[in-house]
C-alpha positions in Angstrom: 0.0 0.0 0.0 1.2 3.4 -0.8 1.3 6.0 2.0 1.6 9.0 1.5 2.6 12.0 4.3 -0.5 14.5 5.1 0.3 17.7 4.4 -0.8 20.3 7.4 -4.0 22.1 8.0 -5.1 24.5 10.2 -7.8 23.6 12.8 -11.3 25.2 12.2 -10.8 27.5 14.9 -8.0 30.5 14.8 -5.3 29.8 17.9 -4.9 26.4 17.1 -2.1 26.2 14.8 0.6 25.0 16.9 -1.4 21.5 16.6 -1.9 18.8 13.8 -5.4 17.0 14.3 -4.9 13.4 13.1 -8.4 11.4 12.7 -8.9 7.7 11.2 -12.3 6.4 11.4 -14.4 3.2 12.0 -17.1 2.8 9.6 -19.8 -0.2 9.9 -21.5 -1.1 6.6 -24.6 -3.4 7.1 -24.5 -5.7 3.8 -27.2 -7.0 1.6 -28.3 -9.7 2.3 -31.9 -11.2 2.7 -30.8 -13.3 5.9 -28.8 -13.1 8.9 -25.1 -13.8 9.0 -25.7 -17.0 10.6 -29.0 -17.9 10.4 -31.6 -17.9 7.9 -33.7 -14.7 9.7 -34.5 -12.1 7.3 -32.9 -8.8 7.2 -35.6 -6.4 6.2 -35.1 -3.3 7.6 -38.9 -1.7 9.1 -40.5 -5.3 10.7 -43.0 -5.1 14.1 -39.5 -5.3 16.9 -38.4 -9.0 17.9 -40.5 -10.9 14.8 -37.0 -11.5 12.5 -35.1 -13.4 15.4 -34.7 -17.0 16.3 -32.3 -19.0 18.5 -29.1 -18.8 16.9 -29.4 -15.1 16.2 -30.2 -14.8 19.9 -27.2 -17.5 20.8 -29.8 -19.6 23.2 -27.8 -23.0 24.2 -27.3 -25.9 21.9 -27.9 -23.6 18.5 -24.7 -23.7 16.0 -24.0 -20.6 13.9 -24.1 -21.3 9.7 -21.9 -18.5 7.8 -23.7 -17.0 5.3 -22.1 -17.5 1.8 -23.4 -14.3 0.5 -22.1 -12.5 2.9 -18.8 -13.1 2.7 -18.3 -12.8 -1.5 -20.1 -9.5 -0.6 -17.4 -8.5 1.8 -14.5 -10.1 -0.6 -15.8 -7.6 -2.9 -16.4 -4.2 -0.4 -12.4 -5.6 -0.1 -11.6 -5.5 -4.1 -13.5 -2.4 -4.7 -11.2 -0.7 -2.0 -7.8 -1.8 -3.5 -7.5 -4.4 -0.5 -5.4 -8.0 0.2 -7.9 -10.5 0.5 -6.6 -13.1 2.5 -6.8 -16.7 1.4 -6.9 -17.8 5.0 -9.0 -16.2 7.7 -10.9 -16.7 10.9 -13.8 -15.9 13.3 -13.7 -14.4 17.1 -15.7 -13.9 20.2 -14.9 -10.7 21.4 -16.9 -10.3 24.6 -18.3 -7.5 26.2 -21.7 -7.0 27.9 -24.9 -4.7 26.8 -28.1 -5.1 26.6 -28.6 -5.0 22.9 -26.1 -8.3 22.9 -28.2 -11.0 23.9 -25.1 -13.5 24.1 -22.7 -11.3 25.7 -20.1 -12.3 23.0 -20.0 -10.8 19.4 -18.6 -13.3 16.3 -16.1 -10.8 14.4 -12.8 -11.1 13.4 -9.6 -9.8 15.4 -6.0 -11.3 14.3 -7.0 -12.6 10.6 -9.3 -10.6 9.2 -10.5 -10.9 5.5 -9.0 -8.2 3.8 -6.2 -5.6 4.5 -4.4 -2.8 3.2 -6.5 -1.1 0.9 -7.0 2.6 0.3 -9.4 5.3 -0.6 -8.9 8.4 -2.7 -10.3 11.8 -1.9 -10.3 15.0 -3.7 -8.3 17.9 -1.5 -7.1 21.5 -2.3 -3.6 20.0 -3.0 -4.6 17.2 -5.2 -5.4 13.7 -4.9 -5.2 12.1 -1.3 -4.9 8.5 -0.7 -6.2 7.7 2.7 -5.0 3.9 3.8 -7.3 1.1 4.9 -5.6 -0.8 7.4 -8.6 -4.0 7.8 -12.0 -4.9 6.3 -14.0 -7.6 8.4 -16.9 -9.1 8.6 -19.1 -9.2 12.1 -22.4 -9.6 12.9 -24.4 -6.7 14.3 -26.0 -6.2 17.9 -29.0 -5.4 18.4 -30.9 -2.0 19.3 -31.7 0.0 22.3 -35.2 2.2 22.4 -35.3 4.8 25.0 -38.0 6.5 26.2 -36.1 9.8 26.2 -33.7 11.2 24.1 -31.1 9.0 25.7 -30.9 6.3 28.2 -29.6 9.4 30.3 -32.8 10.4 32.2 -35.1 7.9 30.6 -38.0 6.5 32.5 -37.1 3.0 30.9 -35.8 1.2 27.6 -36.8 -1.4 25.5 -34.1 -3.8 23.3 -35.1 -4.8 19.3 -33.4 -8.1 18.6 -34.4 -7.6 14.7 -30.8 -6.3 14.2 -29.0 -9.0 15.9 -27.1 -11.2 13.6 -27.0 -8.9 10.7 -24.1 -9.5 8.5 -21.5 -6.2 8.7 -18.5 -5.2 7.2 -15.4 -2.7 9.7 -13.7 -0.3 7.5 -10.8 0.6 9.7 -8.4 3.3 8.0 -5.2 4.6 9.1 -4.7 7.8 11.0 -4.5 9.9 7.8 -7.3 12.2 7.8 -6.3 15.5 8.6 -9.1 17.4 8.9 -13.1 17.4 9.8 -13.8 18.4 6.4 -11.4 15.1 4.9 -13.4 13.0 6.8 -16.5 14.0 5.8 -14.8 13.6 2.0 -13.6 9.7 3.2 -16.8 9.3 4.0 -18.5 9.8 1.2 -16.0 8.4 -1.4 -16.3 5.3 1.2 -20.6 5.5 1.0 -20.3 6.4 -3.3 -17.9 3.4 -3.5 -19.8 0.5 -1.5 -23.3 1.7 -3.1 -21.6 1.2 -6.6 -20.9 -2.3 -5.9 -24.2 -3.2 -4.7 -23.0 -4.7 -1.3 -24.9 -2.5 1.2 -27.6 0.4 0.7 -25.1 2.1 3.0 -28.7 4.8 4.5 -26.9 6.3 7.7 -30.7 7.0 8.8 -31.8 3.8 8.9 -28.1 2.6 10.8 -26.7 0.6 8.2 -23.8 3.2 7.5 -22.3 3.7 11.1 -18.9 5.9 11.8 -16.8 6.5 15.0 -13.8 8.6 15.0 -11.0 8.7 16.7 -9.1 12.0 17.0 -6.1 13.4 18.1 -3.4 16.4 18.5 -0.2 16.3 18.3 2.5 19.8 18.0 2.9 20.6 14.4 6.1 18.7 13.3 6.1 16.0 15.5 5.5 11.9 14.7 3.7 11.2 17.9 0.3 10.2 18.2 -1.0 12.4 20.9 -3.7 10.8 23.0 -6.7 10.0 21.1 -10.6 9.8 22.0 -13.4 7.4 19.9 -16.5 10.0 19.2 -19.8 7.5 18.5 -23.7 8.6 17.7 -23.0 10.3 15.0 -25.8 9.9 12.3 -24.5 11.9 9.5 -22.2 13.1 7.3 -22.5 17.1 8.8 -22.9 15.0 12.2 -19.2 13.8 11.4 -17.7 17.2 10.3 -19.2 18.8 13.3 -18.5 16.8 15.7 -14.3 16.1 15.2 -14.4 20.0 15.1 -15.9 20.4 18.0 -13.5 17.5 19.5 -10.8 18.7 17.8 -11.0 22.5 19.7 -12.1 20.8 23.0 -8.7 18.5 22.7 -6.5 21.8 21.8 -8.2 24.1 25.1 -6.9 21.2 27.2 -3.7 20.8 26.0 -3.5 24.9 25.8 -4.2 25.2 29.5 -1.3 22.1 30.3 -3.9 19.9 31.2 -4.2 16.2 29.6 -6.4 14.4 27.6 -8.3 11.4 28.7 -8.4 8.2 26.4 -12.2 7.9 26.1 -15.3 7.4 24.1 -17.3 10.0 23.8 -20.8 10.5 22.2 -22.1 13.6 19.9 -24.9 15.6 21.1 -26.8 16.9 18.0 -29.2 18.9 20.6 -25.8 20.5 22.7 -23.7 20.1 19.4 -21.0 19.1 21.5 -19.2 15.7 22.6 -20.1 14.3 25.9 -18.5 11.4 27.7 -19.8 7.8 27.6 -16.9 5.3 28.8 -13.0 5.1 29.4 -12.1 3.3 25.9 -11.8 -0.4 26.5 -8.6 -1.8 24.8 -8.6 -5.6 23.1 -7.1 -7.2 26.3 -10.9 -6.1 28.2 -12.7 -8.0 25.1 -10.7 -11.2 25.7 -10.8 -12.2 22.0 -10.8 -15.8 21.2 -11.3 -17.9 18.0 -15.0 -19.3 17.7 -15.3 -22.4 18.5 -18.5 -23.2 16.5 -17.0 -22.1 13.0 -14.1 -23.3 11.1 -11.7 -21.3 9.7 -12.4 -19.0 6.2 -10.6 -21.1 3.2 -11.1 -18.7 0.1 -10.3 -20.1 -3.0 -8.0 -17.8 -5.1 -10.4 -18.6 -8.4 -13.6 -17.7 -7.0 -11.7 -14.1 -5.9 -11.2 -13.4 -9.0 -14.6 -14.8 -10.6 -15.5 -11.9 -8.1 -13.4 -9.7 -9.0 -14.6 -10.2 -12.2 -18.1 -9.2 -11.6 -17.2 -6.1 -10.0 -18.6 -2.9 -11.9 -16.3 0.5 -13.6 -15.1 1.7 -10.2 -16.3 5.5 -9.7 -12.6 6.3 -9.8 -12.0 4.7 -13.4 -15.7 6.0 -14.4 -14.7 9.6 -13.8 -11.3 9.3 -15.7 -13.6 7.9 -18.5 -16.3 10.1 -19.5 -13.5 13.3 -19.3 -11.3 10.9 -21.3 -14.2 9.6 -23.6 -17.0 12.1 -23.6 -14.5 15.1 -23.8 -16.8 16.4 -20.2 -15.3 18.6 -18.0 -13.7 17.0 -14.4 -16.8 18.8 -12.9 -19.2 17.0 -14.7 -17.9 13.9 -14.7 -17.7 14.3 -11.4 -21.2 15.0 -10.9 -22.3 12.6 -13.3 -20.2 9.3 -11.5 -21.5 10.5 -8.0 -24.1 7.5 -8.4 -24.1 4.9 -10.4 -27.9 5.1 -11.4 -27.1 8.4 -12.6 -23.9 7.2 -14.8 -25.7 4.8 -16.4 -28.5 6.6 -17.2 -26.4 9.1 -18.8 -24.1 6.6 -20.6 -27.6 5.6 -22.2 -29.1 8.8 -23.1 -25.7 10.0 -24.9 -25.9 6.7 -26.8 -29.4 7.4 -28.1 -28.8 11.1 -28.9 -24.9 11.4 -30.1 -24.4 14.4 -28.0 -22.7 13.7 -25.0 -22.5 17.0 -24.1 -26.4 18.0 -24.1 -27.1 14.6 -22.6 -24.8 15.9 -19.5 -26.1 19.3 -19.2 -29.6 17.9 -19.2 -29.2 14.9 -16.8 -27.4 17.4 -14.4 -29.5 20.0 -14.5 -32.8 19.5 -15.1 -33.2 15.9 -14.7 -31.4 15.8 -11.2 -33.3 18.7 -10.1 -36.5 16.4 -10.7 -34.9 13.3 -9.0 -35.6 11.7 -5.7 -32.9 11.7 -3.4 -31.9 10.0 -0.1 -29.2 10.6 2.4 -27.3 12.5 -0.3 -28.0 9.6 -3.1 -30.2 9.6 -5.8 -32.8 7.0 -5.7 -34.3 7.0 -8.9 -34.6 9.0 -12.5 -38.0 10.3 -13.1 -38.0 10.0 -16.7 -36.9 6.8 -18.8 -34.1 6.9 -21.2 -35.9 6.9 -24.3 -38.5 9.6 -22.9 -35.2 11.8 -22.4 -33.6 10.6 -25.8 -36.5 11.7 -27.8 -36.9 15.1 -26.1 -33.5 16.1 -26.5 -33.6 14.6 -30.4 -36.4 17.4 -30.6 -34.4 20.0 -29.1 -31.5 19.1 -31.6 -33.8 19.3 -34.5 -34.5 22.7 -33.2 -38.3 21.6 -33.1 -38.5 23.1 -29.5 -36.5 26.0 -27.8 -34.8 24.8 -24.6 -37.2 27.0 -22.6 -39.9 25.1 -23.9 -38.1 21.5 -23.4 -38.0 22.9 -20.0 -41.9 22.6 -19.4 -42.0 19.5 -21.8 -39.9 17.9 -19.7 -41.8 18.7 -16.3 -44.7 17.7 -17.5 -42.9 14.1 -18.8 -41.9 14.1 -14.8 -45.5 14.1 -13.4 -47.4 12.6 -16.2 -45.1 10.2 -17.9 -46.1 11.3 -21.2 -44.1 11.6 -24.4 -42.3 14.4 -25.2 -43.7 14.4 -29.0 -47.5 14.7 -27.8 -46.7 17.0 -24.8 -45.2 19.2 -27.4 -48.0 18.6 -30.5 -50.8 19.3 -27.6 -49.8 22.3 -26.4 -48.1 23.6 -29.6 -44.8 23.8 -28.6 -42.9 24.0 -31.7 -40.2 26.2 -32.2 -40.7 28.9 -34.7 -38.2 28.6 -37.4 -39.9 30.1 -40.3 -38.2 33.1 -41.6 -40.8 34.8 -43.1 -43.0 34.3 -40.0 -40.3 35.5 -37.5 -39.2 38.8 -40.0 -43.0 39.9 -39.4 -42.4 39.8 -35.6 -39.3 41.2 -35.6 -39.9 43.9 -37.6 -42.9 44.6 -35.0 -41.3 44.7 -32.2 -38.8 47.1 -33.6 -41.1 49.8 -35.1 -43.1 49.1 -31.3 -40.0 50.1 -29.0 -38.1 52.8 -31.4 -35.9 54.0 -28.3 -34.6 50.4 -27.8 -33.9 50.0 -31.4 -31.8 53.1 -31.5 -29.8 52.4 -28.9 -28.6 49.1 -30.2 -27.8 51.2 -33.9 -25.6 53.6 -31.3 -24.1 50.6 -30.4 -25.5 49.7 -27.4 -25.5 45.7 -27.1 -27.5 45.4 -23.6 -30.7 46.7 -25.5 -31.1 43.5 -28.2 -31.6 41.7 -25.4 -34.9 43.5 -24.4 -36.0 43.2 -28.2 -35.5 39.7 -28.3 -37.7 39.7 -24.8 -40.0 41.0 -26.6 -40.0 39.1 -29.5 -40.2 35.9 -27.3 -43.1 37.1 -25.1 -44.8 38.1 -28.7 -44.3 33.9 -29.5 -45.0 32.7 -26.5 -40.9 31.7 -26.4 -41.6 29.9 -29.4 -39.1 32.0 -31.6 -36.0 30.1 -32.6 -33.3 32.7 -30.4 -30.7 32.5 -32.8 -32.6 33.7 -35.4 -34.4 35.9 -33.8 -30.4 38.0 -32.7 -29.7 37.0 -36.3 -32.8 38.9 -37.9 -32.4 41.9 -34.9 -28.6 42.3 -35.5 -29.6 42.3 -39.9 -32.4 44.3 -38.9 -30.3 47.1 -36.6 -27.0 47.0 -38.3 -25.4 50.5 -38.0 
């Protein structure tokens, strides 16, 4: 893996500059599967609590786990997609701790083998490209969940504990200690959730808890190699959650360490109502979770062949996919950009271009005024309101210069709610562009020898004034006139 040195930023806050802020995070992924990761309970997120559990999710006595075969090619390939080692040999763990949520006091993960290691992630940053290094991807099951009366189980009259949860199949994302700021997390995070949603193997919806962070953060004096003492942040629920919460820690840390005072090795918890961290827990180490192999499942044997049948199957990375359509389609990096954010929207681009020839319009239309019409969730878009050929034959139009692009505009909205074609929209409310010379002269020359002053100015040479005439024009069409030759006939008309 290639590592490369962080260059220095300045904390949020002014007065903090004689101190680096290091931060590498902890993400949870749930995967998709439609059962438990070992048992055959279903995974459906939304059931009545405690009716998707049985007794090997709940680890009663004399019940044997299964590993879920889906699971784990989903995980080999979270590992792929982020440039990591996938080991050929591998092993599950106990680590035990007790809480409520974990009905067997022990959770199977992985400690000393995991399934894949040394990956990375890139992310954009003022300086250039940053790679930010994956040290492990594993795969654990999940606990359950906690439902307090109150905000929090600070101060709540009393709590009750959803089993649905327990048992399904997660992926850890642990990266190295290269994020330097709040705002390259929030950038990790993202390229992490853009990444995994490509691939298919999770749905990666931070409101619904199956994209989970926790940070841990640092300071350190500017120039030095130390790790300062760090503290794990938990409860965040979002990416803003993230960004404002390691800035928040990140000031609190410095004030300490300002004053001479120390900081304590903790885990702390964000409160989105103080917008502050607040202590939970000293931080356990792996000695208090007395890690040891399961005893109920043999070790992970992958065979090299079906990794790369895997491998195989993997989609156009969003990396390579950007590279592509600037390389290919001649877009601009923003674009592409824009464009590769999601892979429903890529590929409904990729289509549309096909249909028309023009990858150009088919960008400018699919970012702005189709995206403005999609539905979106937790930053991704979850569907395209219009089909591909619906699209295709609209812009065809608008390429034949049979509408104006002001027009296409309302065609197209009304394509959104109705699901009409473009062709009758535009026959029934009598759309078509004007192109007719003959017809457009008459206007012109109307709207001239209506607004005289106007028309003198742009002989003096004023140029802001055609743009009133062709206003006027247009509002005499109902923004049927073909624009560029209506400032075609204006300029022959007005010529000096």
């Amino acid at each position: 893996m290639a590592e490369q040195a962080a260059p220095a930023q300045a904390l949020p806050d002014p007065g903090h500059d004689e101190f680096e802020v290091v931060i590498g995070l902890e993400v949870h992924a749930e995967l998709s599967t439609r059962s438990k990761l070992f048992c055959g309970c279903s995974t459906a997120f939304g059931a009545p609590p405690n009716t998707q559990v049985c007794p090997v999710c709940l680890g009663l006595p004399g019940v044997l786990p299964v590993l879920n075969e889906r699971a784990v090619e989903l995980a080999v390939k979270a590992g792929l997609a982020l440039h990591c080692q996938i080991a050929p040999f591998s092993k599950f763990d106990r680590k035990n701790y007790f809480y409520p949520d974990l009905p067997k006091a022990y959770q199977i993960s992985q400690y000393d083998l995991p399934l894949c290691r040394d990956g990375y992630v890139e992310i954009a940053a003022p300086e250039g490209v940053r790679r930010i290094g994956i040290v492990r991807v594993h795969l654990e099951e999940e606990a359950g969940k906690s439902v307090h009366s109150g905000e929090s189980i600070v101060g709540s009259e009393y709590s009750n504990i959803d089993y649905n949860r327990v048992g399904i199949p997660l992926i850890e994302i642990v990266s190295q200690p290269d994020l330097r700021s709040p705002e390259e997390a929030r950038a990790y995070l993202e390229q992490l959730r853009t990444t995994l949603r490509y691939i298919g193997v999770s749905d990666v919806r931070m409101e619904e808890g199956s994209l989970r962070c926790d940070a841990n953060i640092s300071l350190r004096p500017r120039g030095s190699d130390e790790l300062g003492t760090k503290t794990e942040v938990k409860n965040m629920n979002s990416f803003r959650a993230v960004a404002r919460a390691l800035a928040f820690e990140a000031r609190r840390q410095a004030e300490l360490l300002r004053r001479g005072e120390r900081v304590v090795q903790e885990t702390r918890a964000w409160s989105e109502a103080r917008q502050e961290t607040v202590s939970m827990r000293s931080k356990e180490e792996a000695d208090d979770y007395r890690y040891f192999p399961e005893p109920d499942l043999a070790p992970l044997v992958l065979d090299p062949g079906q990794v790369e049948r895997w491998r195989a199957e993997l989609p156009e990375l969003p990396d390579a996919r950007r590279a592509r359509f600037v390389r290919e389609y001649g877009l601009p990096p923003y674009d592409a950009g824009v464009l590769t954010g999601s892979r429903i929207v890529a590929d409904f681009f990729e289509a549309v271009a096909a249909r028309v020839g023009d990858a150009k319009l088919a960008s400018n239309w699919v970012m702005g005024e189709v995206l403005r019409h999609a539905p979106t969730e937790g930053g991704e878009v979850e569907a395209i309101p219009v089909s591909v050929q619906g699209l295709a034959e609209l812009l065809e139009l608008v390429k034949r210069g049979t509408v104006s692009q002001p027009a296409a505009k309302e065609v197209l909205e009304e394509m959104v709610h109705s699901g009409r074609p473009a062709g009758e929209i535009v026959r029934e409310r009598g759309l078509e562009q004007i192109s007719d010379r003959g017809a457009l002269e008459a206007v012109v020359d109307r709207v001239i020898h209506e607004n005289p002053k106007p028309a003198a100015d742009v002989r003096a040479g004023e140029g802001k004034a055609i743009g009133f005439l062709m206003g006027q024009v247009m509002k005499q069409t109902q923004g049927k006139a073909n624009p560029q030759q209506v400032r075609a006939l204006l300029e022959e008309r007005l010529r000096p």
